[in-house]
PDB file with one MODEL, atoms N, CA, C and O in Angstrom:
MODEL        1
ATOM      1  N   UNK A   1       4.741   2.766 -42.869  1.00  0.00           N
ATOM      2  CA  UNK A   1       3.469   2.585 -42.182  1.00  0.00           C
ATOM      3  C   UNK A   1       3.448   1.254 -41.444  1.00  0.00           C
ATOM      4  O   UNK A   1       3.072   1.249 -40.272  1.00  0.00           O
ATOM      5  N   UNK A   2       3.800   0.197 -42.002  1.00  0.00           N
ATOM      6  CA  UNK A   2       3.891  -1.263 -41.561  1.00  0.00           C
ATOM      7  C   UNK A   2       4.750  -1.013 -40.252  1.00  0.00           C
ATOM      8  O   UNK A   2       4.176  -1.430 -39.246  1.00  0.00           O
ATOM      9  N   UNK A   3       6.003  -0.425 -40.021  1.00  0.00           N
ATOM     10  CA  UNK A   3       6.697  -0.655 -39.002  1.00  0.00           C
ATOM     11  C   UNK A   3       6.163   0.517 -37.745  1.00  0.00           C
ATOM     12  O   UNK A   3       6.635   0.343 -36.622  1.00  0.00           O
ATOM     13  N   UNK A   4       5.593   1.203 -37.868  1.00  0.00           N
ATOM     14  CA  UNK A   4       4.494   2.190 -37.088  1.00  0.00           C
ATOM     15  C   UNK A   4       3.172   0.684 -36.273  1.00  0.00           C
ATOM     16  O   UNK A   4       2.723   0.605 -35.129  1.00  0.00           O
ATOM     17  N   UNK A   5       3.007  -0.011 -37.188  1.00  0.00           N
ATOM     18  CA  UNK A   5       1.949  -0.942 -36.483  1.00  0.00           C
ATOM     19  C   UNK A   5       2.912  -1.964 -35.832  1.00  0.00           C
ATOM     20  O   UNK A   5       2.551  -2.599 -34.841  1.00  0.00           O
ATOM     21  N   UNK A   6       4.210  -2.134 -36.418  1.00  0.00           N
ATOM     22  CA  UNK A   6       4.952  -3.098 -35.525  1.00  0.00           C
ATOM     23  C   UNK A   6       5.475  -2.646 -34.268  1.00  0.00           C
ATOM     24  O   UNK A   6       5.775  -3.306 -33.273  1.00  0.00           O
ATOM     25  N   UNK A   7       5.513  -1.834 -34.405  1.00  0.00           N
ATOM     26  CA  UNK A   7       5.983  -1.078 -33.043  1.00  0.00           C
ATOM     27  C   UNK A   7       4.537  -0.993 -31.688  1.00  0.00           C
ATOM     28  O   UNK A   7       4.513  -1.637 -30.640  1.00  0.00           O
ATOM     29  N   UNK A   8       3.888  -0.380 -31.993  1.00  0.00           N
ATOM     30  CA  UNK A   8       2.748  -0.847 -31.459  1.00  0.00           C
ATOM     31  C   UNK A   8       2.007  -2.155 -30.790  1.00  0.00           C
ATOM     32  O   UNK A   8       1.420  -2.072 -29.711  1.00  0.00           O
ATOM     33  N   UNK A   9       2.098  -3.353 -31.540  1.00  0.00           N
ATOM     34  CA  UNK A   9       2.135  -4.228 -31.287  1.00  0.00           C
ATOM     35  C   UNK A   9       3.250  -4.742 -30.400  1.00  0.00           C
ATOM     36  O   UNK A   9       3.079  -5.673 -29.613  1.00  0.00           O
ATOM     37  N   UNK A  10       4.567  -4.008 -30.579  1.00  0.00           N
ATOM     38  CA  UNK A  10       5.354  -4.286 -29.865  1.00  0.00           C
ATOM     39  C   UNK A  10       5.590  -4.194 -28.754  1.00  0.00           C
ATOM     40  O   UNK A  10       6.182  -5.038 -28.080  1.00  0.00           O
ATOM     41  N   UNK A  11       4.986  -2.715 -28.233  1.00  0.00           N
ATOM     42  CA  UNK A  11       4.594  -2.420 -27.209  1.00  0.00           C
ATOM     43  C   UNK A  11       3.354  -2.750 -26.454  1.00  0.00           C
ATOM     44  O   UNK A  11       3.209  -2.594 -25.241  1.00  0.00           O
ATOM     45  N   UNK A  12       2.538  -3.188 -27.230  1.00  0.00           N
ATOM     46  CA  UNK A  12       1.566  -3.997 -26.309  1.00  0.00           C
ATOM     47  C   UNK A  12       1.941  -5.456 -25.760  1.00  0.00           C
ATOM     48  O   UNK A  12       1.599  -6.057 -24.742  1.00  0.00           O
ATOM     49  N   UNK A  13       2.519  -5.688 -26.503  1.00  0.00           N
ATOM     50  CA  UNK A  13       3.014  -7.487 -25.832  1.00  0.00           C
ATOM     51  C   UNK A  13       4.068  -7.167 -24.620  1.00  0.00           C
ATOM     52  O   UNK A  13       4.271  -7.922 -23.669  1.00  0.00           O
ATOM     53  N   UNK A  14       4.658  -5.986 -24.824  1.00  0.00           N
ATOM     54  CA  UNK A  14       5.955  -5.874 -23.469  1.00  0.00           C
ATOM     55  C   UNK A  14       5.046  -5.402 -22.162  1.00  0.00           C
ATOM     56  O   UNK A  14       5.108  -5.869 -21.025  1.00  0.00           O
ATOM     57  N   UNK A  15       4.249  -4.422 -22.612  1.00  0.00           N
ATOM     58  CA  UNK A  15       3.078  -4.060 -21.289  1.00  0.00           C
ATOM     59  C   UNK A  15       2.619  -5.250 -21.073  1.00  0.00           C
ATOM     60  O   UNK A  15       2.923  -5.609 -19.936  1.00  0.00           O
ATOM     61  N   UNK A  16       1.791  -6.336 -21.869  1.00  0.00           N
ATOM     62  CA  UNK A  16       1.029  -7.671 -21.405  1.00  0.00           C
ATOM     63  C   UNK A  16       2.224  -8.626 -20.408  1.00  0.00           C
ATOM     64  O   UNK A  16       2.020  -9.270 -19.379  1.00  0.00           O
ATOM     65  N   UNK A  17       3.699  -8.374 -21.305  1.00  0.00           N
ATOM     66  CA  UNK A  17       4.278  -9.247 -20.257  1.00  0.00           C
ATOM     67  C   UNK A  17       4.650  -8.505 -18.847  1.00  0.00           C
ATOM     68  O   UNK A  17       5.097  -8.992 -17.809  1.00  0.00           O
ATOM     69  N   UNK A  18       4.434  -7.651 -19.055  1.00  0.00           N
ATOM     70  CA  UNK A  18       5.393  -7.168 -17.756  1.00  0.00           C
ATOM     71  C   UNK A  18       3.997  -7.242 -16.277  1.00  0.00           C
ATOM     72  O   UNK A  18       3.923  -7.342 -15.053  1.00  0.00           O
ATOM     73  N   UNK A  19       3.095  -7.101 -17.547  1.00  0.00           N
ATOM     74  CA  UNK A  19       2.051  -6.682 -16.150  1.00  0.00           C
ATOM     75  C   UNK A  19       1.736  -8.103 -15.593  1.00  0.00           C
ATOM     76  O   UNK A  19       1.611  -8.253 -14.377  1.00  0.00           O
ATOM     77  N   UNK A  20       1.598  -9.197 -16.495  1.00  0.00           N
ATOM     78  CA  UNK A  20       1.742 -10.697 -16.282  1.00  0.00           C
ATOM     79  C   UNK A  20       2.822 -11.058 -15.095  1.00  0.00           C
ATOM     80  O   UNK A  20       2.671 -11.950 -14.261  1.00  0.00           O
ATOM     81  N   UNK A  21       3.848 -10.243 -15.196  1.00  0.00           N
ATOM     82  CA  UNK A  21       5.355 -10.579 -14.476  1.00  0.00           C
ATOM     83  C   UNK A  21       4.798  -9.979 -12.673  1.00  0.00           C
ATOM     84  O   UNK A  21       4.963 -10.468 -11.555  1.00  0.00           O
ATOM     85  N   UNK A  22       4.128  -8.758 -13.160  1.00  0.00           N
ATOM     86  CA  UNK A  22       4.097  -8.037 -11.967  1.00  0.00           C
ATOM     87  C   UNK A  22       2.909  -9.113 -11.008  1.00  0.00           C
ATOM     88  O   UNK A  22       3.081  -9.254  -9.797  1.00  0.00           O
ATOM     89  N   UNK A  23       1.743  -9.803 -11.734  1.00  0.00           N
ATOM     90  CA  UNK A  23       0.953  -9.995 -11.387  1.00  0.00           C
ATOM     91  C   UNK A  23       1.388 -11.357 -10.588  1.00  0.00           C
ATOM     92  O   UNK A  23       0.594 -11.739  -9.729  1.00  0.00           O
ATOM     93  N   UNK A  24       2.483 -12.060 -10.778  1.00  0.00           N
ATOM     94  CA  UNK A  24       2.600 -13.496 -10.561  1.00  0.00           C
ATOM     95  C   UNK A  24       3.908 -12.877  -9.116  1.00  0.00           C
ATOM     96  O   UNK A  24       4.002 -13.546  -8.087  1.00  0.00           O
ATOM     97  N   UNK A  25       4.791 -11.549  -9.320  1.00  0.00           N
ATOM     98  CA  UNK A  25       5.394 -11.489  -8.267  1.00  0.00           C
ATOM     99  C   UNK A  25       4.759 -11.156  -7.075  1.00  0.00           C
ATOM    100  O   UNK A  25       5.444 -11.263  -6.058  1.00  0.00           O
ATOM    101  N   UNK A  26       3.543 -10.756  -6.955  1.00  0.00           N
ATOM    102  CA  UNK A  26       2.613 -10.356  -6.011  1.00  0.00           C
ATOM    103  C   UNK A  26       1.929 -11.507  -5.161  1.00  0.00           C
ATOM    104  O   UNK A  26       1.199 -11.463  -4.171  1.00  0.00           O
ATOM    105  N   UNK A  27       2.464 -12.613  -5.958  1.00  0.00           N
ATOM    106  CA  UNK A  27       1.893 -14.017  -4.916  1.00  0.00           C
ATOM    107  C   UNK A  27       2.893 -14.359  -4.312  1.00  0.00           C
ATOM    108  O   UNK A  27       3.602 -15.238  -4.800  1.00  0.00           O
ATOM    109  N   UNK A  28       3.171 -13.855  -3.284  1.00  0.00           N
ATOM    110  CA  UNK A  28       4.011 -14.067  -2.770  1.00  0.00           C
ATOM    111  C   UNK A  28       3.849 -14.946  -0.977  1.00  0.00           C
ATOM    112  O   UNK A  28       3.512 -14.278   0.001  1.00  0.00           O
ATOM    113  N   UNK A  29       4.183 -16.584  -0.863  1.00  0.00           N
ATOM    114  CA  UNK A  29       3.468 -17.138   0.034  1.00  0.00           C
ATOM    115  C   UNK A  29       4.154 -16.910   1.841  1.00  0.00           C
ATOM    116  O   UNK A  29       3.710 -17.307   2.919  1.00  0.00           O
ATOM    117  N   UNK A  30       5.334 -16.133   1.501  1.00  0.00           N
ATOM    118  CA  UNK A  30       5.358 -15.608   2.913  1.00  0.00           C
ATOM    119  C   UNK A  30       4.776 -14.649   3.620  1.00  0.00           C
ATOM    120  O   UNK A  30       4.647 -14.611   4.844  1.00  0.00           O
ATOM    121  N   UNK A  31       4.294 -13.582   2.535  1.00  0.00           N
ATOM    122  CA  UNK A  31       4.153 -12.537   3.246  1.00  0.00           C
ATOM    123  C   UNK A  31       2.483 -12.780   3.593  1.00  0.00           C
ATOM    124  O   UNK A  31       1.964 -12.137   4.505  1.00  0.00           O
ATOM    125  N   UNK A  32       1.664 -13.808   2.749  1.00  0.00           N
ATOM    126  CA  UNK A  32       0.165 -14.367   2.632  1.00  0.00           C
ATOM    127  C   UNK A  32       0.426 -14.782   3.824  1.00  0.00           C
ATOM    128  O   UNK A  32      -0.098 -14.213   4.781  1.00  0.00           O
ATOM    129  N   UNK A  33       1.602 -16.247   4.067  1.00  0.00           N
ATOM    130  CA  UNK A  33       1.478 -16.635   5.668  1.00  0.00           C
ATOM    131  C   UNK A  33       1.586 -15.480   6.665  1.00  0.00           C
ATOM    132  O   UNK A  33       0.705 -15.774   7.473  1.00  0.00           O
ATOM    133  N   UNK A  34       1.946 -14.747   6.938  1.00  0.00           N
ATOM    134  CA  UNK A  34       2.488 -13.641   7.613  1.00  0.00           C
ATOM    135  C   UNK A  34       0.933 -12.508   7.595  1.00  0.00           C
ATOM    136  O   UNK A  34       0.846 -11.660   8.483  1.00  0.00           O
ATOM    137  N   UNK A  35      -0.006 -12.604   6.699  1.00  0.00           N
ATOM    138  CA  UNK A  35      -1.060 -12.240   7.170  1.00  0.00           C
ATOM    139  C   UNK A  35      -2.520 -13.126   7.555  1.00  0.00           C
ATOM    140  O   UNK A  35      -3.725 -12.917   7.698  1.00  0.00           O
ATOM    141  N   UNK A  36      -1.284 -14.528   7.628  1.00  0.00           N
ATOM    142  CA  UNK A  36      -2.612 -14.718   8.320  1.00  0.00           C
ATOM    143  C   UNK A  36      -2.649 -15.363   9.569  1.00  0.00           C
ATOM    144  O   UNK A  36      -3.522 -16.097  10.032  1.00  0.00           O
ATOM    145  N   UNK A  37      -1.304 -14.891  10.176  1.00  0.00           N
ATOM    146  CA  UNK A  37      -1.062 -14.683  11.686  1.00  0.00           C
ATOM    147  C   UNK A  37      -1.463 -13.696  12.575  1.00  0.00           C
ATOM    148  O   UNK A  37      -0.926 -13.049  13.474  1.00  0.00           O
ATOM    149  N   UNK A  38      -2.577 -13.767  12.059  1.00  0.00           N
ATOM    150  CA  UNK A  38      -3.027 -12.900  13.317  1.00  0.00           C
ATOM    151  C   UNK A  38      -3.043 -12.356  14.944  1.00  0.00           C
ATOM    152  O   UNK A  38      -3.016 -11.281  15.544  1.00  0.00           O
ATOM    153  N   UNK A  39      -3.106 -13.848  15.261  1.00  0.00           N
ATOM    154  CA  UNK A  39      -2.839 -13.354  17.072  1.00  0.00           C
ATOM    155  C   UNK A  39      -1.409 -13.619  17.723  1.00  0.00           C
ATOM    156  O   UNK A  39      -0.658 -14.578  17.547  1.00  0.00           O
ATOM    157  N   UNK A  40      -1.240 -12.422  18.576  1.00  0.00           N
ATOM    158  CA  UNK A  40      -0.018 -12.606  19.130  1.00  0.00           C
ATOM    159  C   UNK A  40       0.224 -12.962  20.666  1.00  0.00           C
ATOM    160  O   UNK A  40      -0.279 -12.067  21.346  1.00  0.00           O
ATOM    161  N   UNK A  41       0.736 -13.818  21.353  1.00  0.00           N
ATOM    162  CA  UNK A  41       1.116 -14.058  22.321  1.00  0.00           C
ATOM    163  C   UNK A  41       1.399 -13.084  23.382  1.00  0.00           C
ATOM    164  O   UNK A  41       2.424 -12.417  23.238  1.00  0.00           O
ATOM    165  N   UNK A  42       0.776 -12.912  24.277  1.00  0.00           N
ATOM    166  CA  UNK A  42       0.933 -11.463  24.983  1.00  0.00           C
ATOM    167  C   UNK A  42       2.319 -11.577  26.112  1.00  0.00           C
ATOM    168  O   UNK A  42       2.704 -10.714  26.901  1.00  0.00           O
ATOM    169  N   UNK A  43       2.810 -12.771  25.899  1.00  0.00           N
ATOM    170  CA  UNK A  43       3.925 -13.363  27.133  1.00  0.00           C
ATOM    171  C   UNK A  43       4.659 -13.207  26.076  1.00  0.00           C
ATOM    172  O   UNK A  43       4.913 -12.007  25.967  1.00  0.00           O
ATOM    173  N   UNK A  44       5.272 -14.000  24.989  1.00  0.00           N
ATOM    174  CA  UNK A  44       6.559 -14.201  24.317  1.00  0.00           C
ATOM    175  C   UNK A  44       6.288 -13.310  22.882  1.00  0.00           C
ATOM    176  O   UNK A  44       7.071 -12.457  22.465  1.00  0.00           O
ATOM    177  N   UNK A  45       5.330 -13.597  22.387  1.00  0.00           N
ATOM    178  CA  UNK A  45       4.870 -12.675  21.467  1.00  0.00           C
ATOM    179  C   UNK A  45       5.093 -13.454  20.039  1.00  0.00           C
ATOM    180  O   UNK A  45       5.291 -12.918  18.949  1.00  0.00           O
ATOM    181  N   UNK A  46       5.000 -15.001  20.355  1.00  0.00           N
ATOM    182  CA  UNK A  46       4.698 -16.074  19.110  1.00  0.00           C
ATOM    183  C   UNK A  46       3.216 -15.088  18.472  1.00  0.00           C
ATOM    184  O   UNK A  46       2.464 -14.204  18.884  1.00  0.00           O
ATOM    185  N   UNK A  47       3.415 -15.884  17.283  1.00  0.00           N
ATOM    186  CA  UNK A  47       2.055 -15.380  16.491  1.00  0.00           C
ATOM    187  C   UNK A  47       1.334 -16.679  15.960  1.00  0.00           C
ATOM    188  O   UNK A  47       1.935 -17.525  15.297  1.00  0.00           O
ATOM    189  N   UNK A  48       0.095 -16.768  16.275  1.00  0.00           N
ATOM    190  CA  UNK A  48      -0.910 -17.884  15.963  1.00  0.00           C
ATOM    191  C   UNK A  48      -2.070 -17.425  14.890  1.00  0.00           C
ATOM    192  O   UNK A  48      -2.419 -16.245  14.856  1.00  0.00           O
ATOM    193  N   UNK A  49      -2.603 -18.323  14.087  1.00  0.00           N
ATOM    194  CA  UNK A  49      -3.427 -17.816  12.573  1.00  0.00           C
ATOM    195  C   UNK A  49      -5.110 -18.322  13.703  1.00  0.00           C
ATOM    196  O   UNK A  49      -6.182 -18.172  13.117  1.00  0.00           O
ATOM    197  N   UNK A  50      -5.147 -18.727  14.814  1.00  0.00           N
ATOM    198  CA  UNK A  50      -6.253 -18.709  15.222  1.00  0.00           C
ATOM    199  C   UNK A  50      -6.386 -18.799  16.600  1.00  0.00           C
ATOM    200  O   UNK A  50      -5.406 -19.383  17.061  1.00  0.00           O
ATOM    201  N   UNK A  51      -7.537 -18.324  17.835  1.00  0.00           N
ATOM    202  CA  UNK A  51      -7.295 -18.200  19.219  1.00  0.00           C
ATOM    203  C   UNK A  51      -7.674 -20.285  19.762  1.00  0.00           C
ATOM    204  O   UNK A  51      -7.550 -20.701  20.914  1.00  0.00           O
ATOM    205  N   UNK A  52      -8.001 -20.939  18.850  1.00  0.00           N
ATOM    206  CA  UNK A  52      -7.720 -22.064  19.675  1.00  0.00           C
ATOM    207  C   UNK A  52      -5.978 -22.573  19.831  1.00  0.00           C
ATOM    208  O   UNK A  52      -5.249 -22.643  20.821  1.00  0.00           O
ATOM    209  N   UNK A  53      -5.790 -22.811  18.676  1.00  0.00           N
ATOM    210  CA  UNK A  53      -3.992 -22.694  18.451  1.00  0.00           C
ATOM    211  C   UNK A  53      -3.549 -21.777  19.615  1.00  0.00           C
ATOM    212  O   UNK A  53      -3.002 -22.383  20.537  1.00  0.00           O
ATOM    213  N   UNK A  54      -3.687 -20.300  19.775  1.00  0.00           N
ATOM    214  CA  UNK A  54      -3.131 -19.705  20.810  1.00  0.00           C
ATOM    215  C   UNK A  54      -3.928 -19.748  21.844  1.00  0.00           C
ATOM    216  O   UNK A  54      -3.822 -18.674  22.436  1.00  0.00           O
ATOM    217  N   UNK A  55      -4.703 -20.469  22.384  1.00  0.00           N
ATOM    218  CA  UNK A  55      -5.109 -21.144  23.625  1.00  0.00           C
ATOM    219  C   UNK A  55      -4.300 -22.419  23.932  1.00  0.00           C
ATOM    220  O   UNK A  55      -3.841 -22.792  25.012  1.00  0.00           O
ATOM    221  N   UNK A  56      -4.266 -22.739  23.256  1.00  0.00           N
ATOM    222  CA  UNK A  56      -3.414 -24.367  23.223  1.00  0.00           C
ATOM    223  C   UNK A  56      -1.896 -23.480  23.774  1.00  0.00           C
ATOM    224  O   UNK A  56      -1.380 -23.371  24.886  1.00  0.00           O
ATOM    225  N   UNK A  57      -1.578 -23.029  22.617  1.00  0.00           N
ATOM    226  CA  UNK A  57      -0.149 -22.298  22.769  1.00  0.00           C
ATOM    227  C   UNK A  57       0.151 -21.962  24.251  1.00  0.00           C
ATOM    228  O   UNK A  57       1.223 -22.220  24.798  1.00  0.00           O
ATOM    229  N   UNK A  58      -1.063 -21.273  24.929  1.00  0.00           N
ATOM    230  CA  UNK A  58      -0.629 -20.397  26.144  1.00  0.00           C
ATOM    231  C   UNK A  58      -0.714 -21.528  27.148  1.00  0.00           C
ATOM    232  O   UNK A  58       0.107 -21.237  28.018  1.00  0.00           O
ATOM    233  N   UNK A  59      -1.394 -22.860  27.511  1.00  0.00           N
ATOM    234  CA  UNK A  59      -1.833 -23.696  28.276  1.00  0.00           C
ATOM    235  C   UNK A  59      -0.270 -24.384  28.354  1.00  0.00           C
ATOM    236  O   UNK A  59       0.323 -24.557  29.420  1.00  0.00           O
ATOM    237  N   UNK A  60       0.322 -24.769  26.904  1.00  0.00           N
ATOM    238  CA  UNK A  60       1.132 -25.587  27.341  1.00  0.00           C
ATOM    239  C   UNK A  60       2.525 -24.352  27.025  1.00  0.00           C
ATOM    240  O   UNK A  60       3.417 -25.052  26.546  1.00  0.00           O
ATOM    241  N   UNK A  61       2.784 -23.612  27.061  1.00  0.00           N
ATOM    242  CA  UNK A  61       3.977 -23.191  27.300  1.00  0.00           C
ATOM    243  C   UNK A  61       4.196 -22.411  28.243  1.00  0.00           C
ATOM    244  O   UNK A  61       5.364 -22.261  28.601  1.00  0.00           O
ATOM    245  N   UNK A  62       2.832 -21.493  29.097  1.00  0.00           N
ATOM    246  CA  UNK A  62       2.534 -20.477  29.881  1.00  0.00           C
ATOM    247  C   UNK A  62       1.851 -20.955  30.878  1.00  0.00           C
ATOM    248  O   UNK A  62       1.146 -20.093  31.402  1.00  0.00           O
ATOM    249  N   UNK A  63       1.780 -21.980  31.346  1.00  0.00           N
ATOM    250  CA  UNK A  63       0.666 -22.439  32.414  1.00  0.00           C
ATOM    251  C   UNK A  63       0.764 -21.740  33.736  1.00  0.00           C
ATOM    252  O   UNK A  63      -0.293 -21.681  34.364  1.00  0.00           O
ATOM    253  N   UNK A  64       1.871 -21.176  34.306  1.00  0.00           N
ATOM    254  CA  UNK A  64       1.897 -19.901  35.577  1.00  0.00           C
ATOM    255  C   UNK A  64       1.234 -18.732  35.482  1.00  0.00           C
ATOM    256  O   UNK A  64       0.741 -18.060  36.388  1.00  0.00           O
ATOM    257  N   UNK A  65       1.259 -18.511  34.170  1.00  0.00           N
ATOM    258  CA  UNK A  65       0.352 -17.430  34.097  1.00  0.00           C
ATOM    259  C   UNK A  65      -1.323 -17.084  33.954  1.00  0.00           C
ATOM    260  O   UNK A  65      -2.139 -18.006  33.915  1.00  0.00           O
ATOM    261  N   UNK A  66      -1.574 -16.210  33.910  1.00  0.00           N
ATOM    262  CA  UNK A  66      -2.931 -16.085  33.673  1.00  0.00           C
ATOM    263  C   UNK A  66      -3.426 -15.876  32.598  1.00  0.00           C
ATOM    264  O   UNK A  66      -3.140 -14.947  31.842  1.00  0.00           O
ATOM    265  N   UNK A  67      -4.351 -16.866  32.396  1.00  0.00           N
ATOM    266  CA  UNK A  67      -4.958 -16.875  31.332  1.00  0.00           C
ATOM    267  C   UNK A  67      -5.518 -15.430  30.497  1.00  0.00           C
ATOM    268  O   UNK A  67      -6.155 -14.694  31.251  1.00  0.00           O
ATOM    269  N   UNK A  68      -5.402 -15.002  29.305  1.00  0.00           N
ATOM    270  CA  UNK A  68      -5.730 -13.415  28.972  1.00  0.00           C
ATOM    271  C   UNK A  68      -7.548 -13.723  28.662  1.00  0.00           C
ATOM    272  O   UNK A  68      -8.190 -14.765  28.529  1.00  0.00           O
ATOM    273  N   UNK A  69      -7.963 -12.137  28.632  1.00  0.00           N
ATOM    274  CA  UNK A  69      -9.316 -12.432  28.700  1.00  0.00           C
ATOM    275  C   UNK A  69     -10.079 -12.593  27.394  1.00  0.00           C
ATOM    276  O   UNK A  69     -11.310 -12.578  27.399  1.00  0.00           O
ATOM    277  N   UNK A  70      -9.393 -12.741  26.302  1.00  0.00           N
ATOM    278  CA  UNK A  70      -9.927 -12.839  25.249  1.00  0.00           C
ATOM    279  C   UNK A  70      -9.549 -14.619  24.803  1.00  0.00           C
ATOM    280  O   UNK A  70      -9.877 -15.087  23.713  1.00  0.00           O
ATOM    281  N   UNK A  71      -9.015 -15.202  25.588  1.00  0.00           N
ATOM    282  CA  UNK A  71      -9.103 -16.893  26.102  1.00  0.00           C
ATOM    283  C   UNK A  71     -10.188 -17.463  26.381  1.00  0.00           C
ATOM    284  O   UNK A  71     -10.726 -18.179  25.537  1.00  0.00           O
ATOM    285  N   UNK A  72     -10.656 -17.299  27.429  1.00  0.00           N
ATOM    286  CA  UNK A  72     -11.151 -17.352  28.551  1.00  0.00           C
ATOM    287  C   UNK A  72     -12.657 -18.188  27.673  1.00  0.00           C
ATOM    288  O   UNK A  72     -12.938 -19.386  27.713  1.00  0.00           O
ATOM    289  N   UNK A  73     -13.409 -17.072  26.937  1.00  0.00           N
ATOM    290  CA  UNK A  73     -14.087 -18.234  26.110  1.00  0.00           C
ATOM    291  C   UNK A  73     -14.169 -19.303  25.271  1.00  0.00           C
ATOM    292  O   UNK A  73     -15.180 -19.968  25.045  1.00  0.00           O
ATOM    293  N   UNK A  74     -12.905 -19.474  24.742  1.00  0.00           N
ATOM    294  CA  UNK A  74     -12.592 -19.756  23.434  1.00  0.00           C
ATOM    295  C   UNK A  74     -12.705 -21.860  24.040  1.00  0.00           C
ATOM    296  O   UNK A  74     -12.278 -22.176  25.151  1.00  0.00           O
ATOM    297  N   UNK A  75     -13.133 -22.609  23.363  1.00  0.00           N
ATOM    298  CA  UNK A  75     -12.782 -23.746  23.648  1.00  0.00           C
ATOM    299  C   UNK A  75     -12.013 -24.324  22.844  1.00  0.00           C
ATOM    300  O   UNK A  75     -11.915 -24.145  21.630  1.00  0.00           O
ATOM    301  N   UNK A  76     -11.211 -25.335  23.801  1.00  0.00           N
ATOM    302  CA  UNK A  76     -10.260 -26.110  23.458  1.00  0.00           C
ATOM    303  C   UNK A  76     -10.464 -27.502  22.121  1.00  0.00           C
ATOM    304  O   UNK A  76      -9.509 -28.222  21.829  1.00  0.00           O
TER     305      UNK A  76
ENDMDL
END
């Protein structure tokens, strides 16, 4: 009877660790950076986490071109 409850117990601590294991591989800080690049460069297709950054971005690397229209308000 005793080794019926050890077993049990045994198996609850391997589920607690594993789900512990699963829970800490899920922080994962590239793929977090990677969503929070949101906008993409419509010329080269850099990715910026906000439209002043990719206003800046397009002014000084794209200045021949035209400005896109979702720019256009955004201030510098």
């Amino acid at each position: 009877m005793a080794r019926g409850q050890q077993k049990i117990q045994s198996q609850q601590k391997a589920a607690a660790r594993a789900q512990a294991a699963k829970r800490q591989q899920g922080h994962d800080q590239k793929s977090a950076a990677a969503k929070a690049l949101v906008f993409t460069c419509t010329v080269c297709k850099a990715q910026m986490p906000d439209p002043k950054t990719y206003k800046q971005h397009f002014e000084n690397k794209h200045p021949k071109s035209p400005m896109p229209a979702e720019l256009q308000d955004v201030a510098s």
